[in-house]
N, C-alpha and C positions, 0 to 999 in steps of 0.2 A: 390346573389339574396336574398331579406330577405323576411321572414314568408307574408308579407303583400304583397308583388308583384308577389308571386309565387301564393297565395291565389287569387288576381285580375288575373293573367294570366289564371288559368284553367277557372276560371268563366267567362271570355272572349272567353275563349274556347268553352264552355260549352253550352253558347249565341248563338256563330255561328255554333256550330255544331246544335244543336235543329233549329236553323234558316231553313238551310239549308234542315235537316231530313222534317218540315213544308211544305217549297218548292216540294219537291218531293213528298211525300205524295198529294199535291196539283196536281202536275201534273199527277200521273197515274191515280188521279180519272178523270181527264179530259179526257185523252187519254181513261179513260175503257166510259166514257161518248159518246167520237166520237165515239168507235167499237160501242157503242151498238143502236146510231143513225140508224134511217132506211134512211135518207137521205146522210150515207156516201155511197163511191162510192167503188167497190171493189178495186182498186189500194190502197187507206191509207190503207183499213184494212189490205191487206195482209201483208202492207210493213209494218205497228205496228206491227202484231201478228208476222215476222220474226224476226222484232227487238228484242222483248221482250223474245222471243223462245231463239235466239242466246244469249243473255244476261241470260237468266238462266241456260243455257244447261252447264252441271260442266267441259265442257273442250271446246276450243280453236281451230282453223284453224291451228294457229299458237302460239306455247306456250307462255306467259306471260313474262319466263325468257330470253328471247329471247328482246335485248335491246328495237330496235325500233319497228320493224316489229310486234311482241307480240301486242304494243298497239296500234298499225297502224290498224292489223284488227280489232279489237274491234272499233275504229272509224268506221272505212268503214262499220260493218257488225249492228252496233248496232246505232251511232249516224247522219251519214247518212241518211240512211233509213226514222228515226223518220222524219229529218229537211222535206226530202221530202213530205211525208206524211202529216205532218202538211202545206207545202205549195200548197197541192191538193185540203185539204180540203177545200169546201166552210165558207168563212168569217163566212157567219151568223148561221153555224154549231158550230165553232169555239168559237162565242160569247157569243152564246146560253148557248156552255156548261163552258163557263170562268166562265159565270156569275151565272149558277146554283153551282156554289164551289168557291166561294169570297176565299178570303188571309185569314188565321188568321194574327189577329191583334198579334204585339210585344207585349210580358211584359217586361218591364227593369226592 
């Protein structure tokens, strides 16, 4: 591999890692936007504030090093949860707060 493709490869790197860092930054502030809705319903909230709970809590159901299972619960306990929650809440809850936190736009 030479000096110039290794150079283009991190910076491709670099692209989609910041892309993605964007995206989610994008999303919690939507998610902290539904909690703080008074027109959510208690069912998302709870099931956000579990998600987010088990997602920061420094240990596991089931440990990490543990092939499948490890990241089985982490689905179930963390990504679950959100899908649901997000499919409770009302549409125009939803829209409301997409549209109060637009996308940043790429730089290339």
């Amino acid at each position: 591999m030479t000096n110039a493709s290794l150079k283009s490869a991190i910076a491709r790197g670099y692209a989609v890692t910041k892309e993605f860092a964007n995206r989610m930054k994008r999303q919690l502030a939507i998610w902290r936007s539904v909690l703080t809705d008074p027109r959510t319903g208690r069912l998302p909230k709870a099931l956000l504030w579990f998600a987010v709970g088990y997602a920061l809590v420094p240990f596991d159901l089931v440990p990490d090093f543990i092939p499948v299972l490890g990241w089985l619960d982490d689905l179930i306990f963390v990504a679950v949860p959100i899908a649901i929650a997000i499919k409770l809440v009302p549409a125009d809850i939803l829209v409301g707060c997409r549209a109060a936190h637009p996308p940043t736009p790429s730089v290339a």
